[in-house]
Backbone as CSV, one residue per row, in Angstrom:
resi,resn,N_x,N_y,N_z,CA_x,CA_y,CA_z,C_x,C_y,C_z
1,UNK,109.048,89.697,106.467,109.611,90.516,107.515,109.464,91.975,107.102
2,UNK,108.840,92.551,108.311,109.325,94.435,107.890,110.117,94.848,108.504
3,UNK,110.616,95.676,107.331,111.768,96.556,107.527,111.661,97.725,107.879
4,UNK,112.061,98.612,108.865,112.188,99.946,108.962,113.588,100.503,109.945
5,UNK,113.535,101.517,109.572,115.449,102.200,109.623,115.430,102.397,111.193
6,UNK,116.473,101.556,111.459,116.604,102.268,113.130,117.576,103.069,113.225
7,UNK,118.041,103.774,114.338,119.547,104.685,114.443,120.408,103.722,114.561
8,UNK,121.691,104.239,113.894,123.037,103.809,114.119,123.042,103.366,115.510
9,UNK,123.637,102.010,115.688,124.217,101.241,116.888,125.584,101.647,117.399
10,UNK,125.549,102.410,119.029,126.797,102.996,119.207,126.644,101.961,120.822
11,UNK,127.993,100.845,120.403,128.071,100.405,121.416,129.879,100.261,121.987
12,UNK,130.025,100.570,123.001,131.687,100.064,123.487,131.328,98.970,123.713
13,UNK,132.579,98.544,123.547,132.882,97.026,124.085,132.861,97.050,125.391
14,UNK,133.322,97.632,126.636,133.446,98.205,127.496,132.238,97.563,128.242
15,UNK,131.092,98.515,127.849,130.157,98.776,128.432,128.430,98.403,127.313
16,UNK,128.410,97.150,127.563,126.880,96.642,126.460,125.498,97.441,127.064
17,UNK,125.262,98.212,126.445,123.861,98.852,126.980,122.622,98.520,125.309
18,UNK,121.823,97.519,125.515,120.411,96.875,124.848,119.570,97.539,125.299
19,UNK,118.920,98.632,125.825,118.397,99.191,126.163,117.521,99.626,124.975
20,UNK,117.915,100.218,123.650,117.768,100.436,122.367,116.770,99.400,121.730
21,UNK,116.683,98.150,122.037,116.163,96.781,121.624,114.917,96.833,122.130
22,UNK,114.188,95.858,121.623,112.797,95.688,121.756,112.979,94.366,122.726
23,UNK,111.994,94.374,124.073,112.511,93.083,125.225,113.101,91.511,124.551
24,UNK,112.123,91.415,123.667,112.950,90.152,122.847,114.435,90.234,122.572
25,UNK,114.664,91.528,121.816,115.777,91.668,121.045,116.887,91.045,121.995
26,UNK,116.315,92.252,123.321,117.477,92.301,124.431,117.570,90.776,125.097
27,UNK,116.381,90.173,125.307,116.878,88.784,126.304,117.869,87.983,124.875
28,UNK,117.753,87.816,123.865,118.517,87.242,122.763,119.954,87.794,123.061
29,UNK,119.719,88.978,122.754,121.476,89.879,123.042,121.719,89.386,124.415
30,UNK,121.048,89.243,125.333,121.805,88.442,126.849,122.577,87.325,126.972
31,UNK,121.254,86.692,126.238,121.726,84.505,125.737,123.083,84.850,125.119
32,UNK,122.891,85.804,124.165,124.586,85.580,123.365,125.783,86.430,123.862
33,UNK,125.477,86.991,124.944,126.510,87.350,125.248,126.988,86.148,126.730
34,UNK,126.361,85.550,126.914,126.388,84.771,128.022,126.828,83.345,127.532
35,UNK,126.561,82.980,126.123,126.527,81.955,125.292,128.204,82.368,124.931
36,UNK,128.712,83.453,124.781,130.253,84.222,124.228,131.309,83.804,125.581
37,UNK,130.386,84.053,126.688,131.453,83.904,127.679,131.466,82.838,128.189
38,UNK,130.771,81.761,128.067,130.715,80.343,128.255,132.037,79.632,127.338
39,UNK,132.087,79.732,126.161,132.866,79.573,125.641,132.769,78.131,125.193
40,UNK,131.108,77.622,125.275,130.863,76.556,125.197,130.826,76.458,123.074
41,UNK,130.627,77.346,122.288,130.488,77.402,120.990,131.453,78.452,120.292
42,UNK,132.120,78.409,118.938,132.300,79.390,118.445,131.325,80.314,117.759
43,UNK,131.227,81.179,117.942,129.592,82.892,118.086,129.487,82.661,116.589
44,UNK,129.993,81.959,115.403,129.727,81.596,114.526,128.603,80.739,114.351
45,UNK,128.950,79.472,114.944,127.764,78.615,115.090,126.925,78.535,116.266
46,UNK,126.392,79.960,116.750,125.523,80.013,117.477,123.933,80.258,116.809
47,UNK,123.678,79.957,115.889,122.626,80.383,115.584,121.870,78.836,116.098
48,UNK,122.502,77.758,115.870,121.346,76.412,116.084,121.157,76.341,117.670
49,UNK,121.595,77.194,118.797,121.643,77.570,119.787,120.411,78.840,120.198
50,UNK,120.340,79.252,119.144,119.530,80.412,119.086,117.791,80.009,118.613
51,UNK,118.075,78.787,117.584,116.968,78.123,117.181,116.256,77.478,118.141
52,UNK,117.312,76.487,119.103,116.773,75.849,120.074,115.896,76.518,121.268
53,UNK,116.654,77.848,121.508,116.309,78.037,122.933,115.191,79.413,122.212
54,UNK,115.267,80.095,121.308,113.797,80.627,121.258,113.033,80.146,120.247
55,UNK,113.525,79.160,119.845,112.270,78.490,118.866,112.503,79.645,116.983
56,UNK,113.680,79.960,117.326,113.223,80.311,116.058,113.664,80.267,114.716
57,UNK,113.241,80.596,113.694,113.398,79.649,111.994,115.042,79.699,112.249
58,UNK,115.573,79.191,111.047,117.334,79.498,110.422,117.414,80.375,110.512
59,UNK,116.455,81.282,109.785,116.711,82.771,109.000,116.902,83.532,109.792
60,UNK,115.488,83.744,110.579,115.149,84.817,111.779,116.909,84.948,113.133
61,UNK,117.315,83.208,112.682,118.775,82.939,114.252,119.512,83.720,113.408
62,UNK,119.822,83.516,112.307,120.955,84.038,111.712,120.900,85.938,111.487
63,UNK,119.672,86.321,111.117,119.786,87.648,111.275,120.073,87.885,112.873
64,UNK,119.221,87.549,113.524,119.402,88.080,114.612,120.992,87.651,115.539
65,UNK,121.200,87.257,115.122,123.042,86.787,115.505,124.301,88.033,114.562
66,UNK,123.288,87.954,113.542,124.225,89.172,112.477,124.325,89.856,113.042
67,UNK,122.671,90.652,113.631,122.849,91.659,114.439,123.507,91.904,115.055
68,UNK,123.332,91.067,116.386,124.197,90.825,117.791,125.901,90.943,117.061
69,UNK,126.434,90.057,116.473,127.846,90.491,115.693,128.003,92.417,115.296
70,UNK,126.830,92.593,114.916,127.986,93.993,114.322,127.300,95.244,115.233
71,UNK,126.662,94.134,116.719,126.707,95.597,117.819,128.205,95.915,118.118
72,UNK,129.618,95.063,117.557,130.202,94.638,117.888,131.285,96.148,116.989
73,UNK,130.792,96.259,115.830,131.493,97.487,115.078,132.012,98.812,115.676
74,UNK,133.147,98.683,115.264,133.189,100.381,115.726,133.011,101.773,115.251
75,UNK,131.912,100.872,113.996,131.792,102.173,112.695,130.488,102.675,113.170
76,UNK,130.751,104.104,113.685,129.194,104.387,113.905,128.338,104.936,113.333
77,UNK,128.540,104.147,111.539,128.055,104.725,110.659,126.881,103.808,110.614
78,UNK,127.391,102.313,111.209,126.255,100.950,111.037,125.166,101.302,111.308
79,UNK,124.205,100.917,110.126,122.404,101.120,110.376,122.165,99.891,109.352
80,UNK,121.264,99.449,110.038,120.846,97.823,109.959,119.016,98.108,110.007
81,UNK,118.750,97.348,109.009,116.920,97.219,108.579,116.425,95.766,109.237
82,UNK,115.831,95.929,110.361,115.736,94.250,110.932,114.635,94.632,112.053
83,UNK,113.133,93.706,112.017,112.704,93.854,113.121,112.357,92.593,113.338
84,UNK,112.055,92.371,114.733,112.377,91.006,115.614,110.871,90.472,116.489
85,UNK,109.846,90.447,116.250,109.223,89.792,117.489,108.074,88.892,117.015
C-alpha cells in the first residue's frame, strides 16, 4: 500500500460531507453510514460486511472502517496515511 499525507479530516456530526474522498472512498463511507443506521451490526464488526460487498482483503475492510471511525473525531488535529482504490 502507498502512503501519502492527506489534510486533517474536519467533519460534524451534523453534517457528513465525503466530498474529500476518492469515489471509492465515498460509496464505502455511504455503505457505512447506511450499514450505522440500519442497525443491523455493531460498526465494530462491520468490516466482514465491508469484505463481502466490495470484495475486499481483511486488511484493506479494516483500514478502511478505521478510517470511516475517526471521520468521527473531533480532534482536528487527525491526519491519517491511507490510500484506497
Amino acid at each position: 500500500m502507498i502512503a501519502i499525507k492527506k489534510t486533517p479530516i474536519k467533519i460534524t456530526q451534523a453534517e457528513k460531507d465525503y466530498s474529500y474522498l476518492s469515489h471509492f472512498e465515498n460509496e464505502v463511507f455511504l455503505y457505512l453510514e447506511e450499514l450505522k443506521m440500519s442497525g443491523e451490526t455493531n460498526m465494530f464488526g462491520a468490516g466482514k460486511y465491508l469484505q463481502e460487498r466490495f470484495e475486499m482483503t481483511k486488511e484493506d475492510a479494516r483500514d478502511m472502517l478505521s478510517l470511516w471511525m475517526k471521520s468521527y473525531y473531533k480532534d482536528d488535529e487527525y491526519e491519517e496515511d491511507y490510500v484506497f482504490g
